[in-house]
KEFIPA-185387 format. One record per atom (N, C-alpha, C, CB): x, y, z; residue in one letter. Coordinates in steps of 0.02 Angstrom, whole numbers, padded with zeros to 5 digits, always signed. Glycine has a CB too. Layout:
N
XYZa...
//
This chain:
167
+00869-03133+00413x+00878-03150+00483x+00834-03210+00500x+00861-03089+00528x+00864-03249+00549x+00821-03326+00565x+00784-03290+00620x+00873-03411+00595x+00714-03338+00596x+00671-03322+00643x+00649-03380+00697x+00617-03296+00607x+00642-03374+00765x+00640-03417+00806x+00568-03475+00790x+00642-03377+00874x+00514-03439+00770x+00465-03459+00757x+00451-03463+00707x+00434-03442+00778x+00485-03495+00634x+00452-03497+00558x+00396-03502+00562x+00467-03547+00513x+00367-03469+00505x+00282-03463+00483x+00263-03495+00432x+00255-03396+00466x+00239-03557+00460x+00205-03619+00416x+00145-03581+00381x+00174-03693+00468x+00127-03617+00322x+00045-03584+00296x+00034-03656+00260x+00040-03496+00229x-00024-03658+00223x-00035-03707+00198x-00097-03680+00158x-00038-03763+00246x-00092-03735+00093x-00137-03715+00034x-00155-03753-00007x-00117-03675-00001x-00197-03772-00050x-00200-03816-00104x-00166-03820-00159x-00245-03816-00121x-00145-03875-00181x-00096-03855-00246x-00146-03867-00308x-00019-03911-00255x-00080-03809-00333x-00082-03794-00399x-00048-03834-00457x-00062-03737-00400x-00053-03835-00494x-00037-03859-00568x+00042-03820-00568x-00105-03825-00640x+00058-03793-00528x+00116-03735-00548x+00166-03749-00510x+00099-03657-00538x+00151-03797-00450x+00174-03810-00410x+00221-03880-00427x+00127-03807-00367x+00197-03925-00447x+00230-03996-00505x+00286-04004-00491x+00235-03990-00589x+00348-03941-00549x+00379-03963-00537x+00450-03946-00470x+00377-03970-00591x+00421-03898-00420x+00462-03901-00337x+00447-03951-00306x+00445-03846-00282x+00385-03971-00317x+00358-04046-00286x+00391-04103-00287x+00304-04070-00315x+00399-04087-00361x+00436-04170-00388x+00515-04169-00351x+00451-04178-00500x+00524-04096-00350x+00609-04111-00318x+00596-04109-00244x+00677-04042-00339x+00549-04090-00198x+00542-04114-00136x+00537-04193-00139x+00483-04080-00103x+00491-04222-00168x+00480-04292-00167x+00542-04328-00152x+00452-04315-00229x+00589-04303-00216x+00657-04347-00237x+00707-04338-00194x+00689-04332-00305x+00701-04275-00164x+00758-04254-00130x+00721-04290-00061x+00779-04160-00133x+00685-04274-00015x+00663-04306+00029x+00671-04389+00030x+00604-04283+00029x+00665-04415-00002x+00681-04495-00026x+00741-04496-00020x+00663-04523-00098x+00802-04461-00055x+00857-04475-00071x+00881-04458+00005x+00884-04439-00136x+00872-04399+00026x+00920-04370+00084x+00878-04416+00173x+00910-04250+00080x+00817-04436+00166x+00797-04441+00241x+00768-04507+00240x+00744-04383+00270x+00792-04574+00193x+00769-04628+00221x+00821-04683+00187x+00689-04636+00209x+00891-04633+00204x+00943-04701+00175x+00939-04755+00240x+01043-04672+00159x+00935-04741+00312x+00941-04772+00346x+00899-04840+00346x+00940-04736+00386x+00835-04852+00311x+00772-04901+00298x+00816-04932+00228x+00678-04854+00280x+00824-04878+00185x+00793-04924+00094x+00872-04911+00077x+00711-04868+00014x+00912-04966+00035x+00957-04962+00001x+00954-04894-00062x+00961-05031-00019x+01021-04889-00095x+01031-04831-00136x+00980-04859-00211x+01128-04815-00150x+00971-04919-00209x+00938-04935-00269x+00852-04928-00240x+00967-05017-00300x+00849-04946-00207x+00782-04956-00185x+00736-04859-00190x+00793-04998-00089x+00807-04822-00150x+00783-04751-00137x+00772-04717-00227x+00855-04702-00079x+00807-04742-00271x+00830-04732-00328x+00761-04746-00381x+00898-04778-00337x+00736-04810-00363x+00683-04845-00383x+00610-04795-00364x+00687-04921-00343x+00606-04784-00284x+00545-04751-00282x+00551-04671-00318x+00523-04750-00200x+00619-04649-00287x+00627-04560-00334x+00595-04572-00400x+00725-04526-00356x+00589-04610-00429x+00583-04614-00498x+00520-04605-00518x+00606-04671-00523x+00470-04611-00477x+00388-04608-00494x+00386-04512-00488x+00323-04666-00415x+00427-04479-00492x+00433-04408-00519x+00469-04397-00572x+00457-04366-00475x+00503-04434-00590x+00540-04422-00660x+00485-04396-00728x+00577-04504-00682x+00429-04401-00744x+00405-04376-00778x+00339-04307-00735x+00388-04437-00820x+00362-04262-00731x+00331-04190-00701x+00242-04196-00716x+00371-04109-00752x+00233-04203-00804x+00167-04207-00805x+00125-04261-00752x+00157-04221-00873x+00166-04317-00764x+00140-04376-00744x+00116-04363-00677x+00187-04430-00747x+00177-04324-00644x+00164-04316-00579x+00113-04273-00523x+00212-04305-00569x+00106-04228-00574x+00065-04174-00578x-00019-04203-00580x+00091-04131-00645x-00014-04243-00632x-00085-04269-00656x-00107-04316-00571x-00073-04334-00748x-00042-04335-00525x-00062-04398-00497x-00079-04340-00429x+00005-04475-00493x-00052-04297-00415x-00081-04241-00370x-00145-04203-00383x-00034-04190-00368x-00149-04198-00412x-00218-04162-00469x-00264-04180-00458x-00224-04171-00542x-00276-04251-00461x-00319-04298-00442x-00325-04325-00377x-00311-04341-00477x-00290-04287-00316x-00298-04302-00268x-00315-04238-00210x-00247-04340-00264x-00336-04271-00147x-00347-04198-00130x-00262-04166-00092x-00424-04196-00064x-00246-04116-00132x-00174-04110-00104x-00161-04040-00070x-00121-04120-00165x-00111-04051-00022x-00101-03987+00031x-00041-03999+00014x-00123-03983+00117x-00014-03894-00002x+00063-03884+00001x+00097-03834+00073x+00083-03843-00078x+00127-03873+00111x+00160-03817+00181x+00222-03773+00120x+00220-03882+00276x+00215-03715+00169x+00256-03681+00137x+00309-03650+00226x+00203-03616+00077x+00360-03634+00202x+00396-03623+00268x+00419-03546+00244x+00466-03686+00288x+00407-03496+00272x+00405-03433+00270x+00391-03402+00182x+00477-03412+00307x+00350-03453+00167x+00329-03417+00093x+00366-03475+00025x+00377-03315+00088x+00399-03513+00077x+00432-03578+00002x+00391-03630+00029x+00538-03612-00005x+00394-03670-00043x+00359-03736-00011x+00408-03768+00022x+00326-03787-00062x+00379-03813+00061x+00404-03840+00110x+00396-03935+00115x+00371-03798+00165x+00335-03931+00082x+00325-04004+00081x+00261-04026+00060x+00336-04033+00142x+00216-04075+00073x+00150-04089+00039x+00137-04150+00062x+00148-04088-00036x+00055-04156+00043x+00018-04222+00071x-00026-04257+00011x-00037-04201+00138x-00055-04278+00010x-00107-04307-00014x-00177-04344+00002x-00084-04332-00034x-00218-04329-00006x-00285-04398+00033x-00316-04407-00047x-00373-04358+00116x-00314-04487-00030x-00322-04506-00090x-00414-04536-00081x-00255-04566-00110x-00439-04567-00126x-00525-04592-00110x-00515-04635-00037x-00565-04658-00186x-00559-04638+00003x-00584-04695+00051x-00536-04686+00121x-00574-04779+00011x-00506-04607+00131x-00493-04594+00200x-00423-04612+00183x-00535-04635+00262x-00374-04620+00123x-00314-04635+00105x-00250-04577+00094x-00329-04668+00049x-00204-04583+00147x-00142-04540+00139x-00108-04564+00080x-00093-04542+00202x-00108-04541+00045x-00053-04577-00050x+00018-04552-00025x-00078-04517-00163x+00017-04480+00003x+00087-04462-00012x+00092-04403+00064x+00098-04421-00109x+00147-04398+00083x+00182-04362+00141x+00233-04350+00141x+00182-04383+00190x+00287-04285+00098x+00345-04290+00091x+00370-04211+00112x+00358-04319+00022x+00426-04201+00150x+00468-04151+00158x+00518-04136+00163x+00463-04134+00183x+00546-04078+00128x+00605-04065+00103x+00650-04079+00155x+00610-04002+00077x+00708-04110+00148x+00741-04114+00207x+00767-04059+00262x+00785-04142+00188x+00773-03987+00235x+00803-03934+00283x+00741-03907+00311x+00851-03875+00248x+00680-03918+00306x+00626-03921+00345x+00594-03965+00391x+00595-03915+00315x+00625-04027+00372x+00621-04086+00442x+00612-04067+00506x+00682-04125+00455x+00577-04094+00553x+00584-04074+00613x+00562-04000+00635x+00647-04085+00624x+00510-03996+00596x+00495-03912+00595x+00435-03913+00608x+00506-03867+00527x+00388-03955+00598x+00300-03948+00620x+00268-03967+00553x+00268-03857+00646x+00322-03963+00503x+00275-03951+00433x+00219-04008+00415x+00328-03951+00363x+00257-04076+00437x+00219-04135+00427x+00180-04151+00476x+00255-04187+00414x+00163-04101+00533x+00115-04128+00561x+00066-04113+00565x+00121-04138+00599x+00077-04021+00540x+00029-03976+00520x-00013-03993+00442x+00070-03907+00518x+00019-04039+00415x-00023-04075+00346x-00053-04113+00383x+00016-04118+00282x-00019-04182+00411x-00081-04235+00428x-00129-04211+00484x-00050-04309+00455x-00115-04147+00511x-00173-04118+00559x-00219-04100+00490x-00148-04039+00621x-00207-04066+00442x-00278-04053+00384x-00275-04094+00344x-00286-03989+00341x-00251-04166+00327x-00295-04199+00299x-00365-04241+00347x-00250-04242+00261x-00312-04268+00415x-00370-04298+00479x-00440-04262+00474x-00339-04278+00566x-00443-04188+00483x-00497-04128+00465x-00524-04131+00419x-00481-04070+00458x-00491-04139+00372x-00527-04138+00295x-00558-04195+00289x-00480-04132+00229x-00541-04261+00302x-00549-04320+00293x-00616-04333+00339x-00483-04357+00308x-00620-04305+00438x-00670-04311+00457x-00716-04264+00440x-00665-04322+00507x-00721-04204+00410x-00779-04173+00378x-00818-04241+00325x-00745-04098+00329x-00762-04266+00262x-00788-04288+00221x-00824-04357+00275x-00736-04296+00156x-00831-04345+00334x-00864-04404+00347x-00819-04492+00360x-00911-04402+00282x-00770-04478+00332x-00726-04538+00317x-00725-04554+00405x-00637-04519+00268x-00719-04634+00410x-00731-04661+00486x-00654-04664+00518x-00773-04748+00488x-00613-04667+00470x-00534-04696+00489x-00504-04656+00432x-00516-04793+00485x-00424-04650+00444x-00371-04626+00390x-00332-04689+00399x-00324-04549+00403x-00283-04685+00326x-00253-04741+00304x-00214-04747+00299x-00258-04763+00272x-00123-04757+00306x-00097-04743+00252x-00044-04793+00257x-00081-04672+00242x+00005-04819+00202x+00060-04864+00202x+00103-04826+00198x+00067-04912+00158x+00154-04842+00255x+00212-04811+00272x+00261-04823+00251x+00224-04809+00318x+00331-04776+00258x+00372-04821+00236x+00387-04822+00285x+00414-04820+00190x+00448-04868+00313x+00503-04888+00376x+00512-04820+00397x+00584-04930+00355x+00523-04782+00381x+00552-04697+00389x+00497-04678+00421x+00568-04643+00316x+00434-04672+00398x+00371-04625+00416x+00343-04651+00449x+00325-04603+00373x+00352-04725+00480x+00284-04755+00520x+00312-04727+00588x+00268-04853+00518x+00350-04718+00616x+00360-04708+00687x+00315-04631+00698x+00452-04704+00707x+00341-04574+00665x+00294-04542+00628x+00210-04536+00650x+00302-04575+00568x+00202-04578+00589x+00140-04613+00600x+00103-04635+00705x+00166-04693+00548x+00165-04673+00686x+00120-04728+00776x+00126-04660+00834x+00197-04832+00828x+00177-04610+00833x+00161-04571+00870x+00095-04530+00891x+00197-04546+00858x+00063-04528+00822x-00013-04484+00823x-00057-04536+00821x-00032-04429+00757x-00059-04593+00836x-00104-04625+00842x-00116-04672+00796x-00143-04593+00850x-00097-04693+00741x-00105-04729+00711x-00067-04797+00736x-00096-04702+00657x-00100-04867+00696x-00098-04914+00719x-00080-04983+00681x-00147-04910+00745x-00019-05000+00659x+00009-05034+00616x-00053-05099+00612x+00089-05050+00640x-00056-05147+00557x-00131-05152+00533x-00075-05236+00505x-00180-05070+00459x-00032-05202+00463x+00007-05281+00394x+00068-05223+00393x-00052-05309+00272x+00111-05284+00362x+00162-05262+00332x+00186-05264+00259x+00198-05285+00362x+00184-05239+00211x+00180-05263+00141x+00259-05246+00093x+00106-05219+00105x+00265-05297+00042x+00299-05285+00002x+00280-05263-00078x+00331-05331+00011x+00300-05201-00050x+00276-05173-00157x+00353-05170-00204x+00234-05049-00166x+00333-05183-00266x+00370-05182-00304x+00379-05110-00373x+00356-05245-00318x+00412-05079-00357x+00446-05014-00392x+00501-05031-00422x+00467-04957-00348x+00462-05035-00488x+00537-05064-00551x+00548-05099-00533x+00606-05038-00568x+00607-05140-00516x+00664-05184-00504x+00667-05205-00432x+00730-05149-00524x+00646-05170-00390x+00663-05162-00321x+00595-05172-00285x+00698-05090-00306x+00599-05206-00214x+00547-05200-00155x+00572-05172-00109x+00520-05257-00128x+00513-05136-00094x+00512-05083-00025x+00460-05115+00008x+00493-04994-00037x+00500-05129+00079x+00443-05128+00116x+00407-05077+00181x+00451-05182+00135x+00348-05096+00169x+00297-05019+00210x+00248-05075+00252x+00230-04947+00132x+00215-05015+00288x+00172-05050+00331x+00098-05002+00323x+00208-05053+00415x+00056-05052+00344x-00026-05008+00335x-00027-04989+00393x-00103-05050+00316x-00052-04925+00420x-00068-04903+00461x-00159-04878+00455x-00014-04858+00469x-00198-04870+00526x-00257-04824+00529x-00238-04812+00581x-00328-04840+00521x-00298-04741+00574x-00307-04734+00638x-00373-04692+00633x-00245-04703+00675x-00432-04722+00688x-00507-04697+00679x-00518-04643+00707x-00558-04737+00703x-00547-04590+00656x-00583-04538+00662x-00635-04537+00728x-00616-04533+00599x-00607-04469+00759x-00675-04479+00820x-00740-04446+00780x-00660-04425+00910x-00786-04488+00804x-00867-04450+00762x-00894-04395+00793x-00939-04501+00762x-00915-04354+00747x-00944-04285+00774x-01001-04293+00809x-00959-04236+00722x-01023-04252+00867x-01074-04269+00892x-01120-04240+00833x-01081-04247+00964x-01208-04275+00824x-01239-04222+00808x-01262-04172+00828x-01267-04230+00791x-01270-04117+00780x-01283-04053+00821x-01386-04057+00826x-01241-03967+00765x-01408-04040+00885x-01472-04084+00928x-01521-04012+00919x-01450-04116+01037x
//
């Protein structure tokens, strides 16, 4: 039975997690940003999951959060060194559900514990609106190259408020 209120949770990933990840990544790319990037372009970025270990190793090494939507994953983040979003991706039949905002609400947290002054992250065309809604603040616009193909993204911040000290 559908429930009016799905029950988001959220957790750190695991090593076990890899390879649902890799097919959120691909599938999220493929299904929710034809409107920005051509079929080659979307084709080009899916591809930095084509190898599971690889992908695994590049989460591993980062600090990573998995939403789960009534007990499945649901989607994932990343903060990479120096207050940096690497990755923000969700499955498409979870869109529009809270999942991605309930990540970049705990990396912002995580990020101002670690002290970090600002968060970072390059968007794509798809995610920056996204983005500028919570505050962040388009910065450049850049062209990267994936295989064969350019995508273009934009840098976003947006500064951490500082904790008062406690007196």
């Amino acid at each position: 039975m559908a429930t009016a209120h799905p029950k988001l949770g959220l957790r750190p990933f695991l090593p076990e997690d890899a390879d649902v990840l890799a097919e959120i990544f691909r599938t999220s790319i493929m299904d929710l940003t034809g409107e920005d990037y051509s079929e080659a372009q979307q084709q080009a970025w899916a591809s930095a999951a084509d190898s599971v270990p690889a992908f695994a190793k590049k989460l591993g090494n980062q600090l990573t959060l998995v939403a789960s939507l009534e007990g499945s994953p649901a989607g994932f983040a990343s903060l990479g060194p120096g207050g940096k979003i690497e990755m923000l991706y969700i499955h498409p039949a979870a869109a529009g559900q809270g999942v991605a905002a309930m990540l970049v609400d705990a990396l912002e947290k995580l990020a101002g514990a670690r002290k970090a002054e600002k968060l970072v992250v390059d968007a794509s065309d798809t995610a920056r609106g996204f983005f500028e809604k919570r505050g962040y603040v388009a910065q450049q616009r850049n062209s990267i190259t994936v295989g064969d193909e350019w995508l273009a993204t934009t840098t976003l911040h947006k500064p951490l408020a500082a904790k008062p000290e406690a007196s």
